[in-house]
N, C-alpha and C positions, 0 to 999 in steps of 0.2 A: 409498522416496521416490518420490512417485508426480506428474509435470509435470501440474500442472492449470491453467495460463496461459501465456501468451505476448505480449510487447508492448514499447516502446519505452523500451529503458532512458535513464531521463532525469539521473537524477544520479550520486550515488559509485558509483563502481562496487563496493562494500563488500561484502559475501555475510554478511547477517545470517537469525538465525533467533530468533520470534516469535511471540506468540499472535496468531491472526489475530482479528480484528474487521470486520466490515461495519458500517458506518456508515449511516444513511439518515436519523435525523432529528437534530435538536440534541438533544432530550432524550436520543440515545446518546451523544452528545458528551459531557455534562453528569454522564452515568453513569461515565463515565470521570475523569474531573478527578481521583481520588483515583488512581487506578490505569491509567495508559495509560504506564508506562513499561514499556518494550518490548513491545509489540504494534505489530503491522503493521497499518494500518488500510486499510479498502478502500470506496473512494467509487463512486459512478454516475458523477459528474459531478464535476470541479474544484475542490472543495466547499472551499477555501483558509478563506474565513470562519466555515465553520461546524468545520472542524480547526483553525483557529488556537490557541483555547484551550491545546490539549492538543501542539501541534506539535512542540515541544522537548523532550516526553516519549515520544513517537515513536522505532521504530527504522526503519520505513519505511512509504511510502505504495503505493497502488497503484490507478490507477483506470481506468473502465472504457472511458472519452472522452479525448478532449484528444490534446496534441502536445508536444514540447519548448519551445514557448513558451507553454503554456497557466501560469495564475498559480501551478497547484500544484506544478508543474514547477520552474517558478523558483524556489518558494519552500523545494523541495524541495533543488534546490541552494546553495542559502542556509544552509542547517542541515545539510547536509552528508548527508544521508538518502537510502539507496537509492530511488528512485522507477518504479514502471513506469507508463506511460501508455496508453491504448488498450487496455489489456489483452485480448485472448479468451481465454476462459475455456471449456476443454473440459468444464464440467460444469455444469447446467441451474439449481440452485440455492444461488447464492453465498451465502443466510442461512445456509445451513449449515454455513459454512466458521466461523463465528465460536465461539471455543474453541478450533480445533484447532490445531497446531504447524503453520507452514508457515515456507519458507524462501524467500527473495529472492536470486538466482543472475545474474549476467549471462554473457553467448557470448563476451565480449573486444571485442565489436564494438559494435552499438548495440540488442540484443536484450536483457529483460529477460524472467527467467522464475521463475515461482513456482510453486516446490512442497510438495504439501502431506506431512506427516511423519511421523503418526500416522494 
């Protein structure tokens, strides 16, 4: 198990494990519809409207901007989904995270950390 993130954990505190996904356009969104239950998706940006579709098929989110009041935040504790926010990511290209197992951990505090499994 190897810590490739780090950032604010925003909702359940749950410790799920998931296919990861990067996310960047709707058409990934779109590609998903049949199959986003349990994967972990991971945005740029707050991207709430463009994951809405697929949210409740979600087991967590995690992106790369924002705060605990940012909408995906919110909305992450809405549905009850582990969320990291601001995430840094020690590794240079996040496309290529998609596929692999990672896991969503938090510190007890207000740290959220993702690592990857495979």
């Amino acid at each position: 198990m190897e810590k490739i993130g780090i950032g604010l954990s925003c909702s359940s505190k749950s410790i799920v494990t998931g296919e990861l996904v990067y996310i960047q356009t709707i058409e990934d969104v779109i590609n998903l519809f049949d199959k986003a239950s349990g994967k972990i998706c991971i945005v740029e940006d707050a991207g709430i409207t463009t994951l809405s579709p697929i949210l409740s098929d979600l087991i967590g989110t995690v992106c790369t901007k924002g705060s605990a009041g940012s909408h995906l935040a919110i909305i992450s504790r809405e549905f009850n989904l582990p969320c990291i926010m601001g995430i840094k990511f020690s590794i240079k290209d996040i496309s290529s995270l998609t596929g692999r197992m990672g896991k969503i951990m938090h510190d007890g505090e207000d740290k959220g950390i993702l690592y990857l499994l495979d």
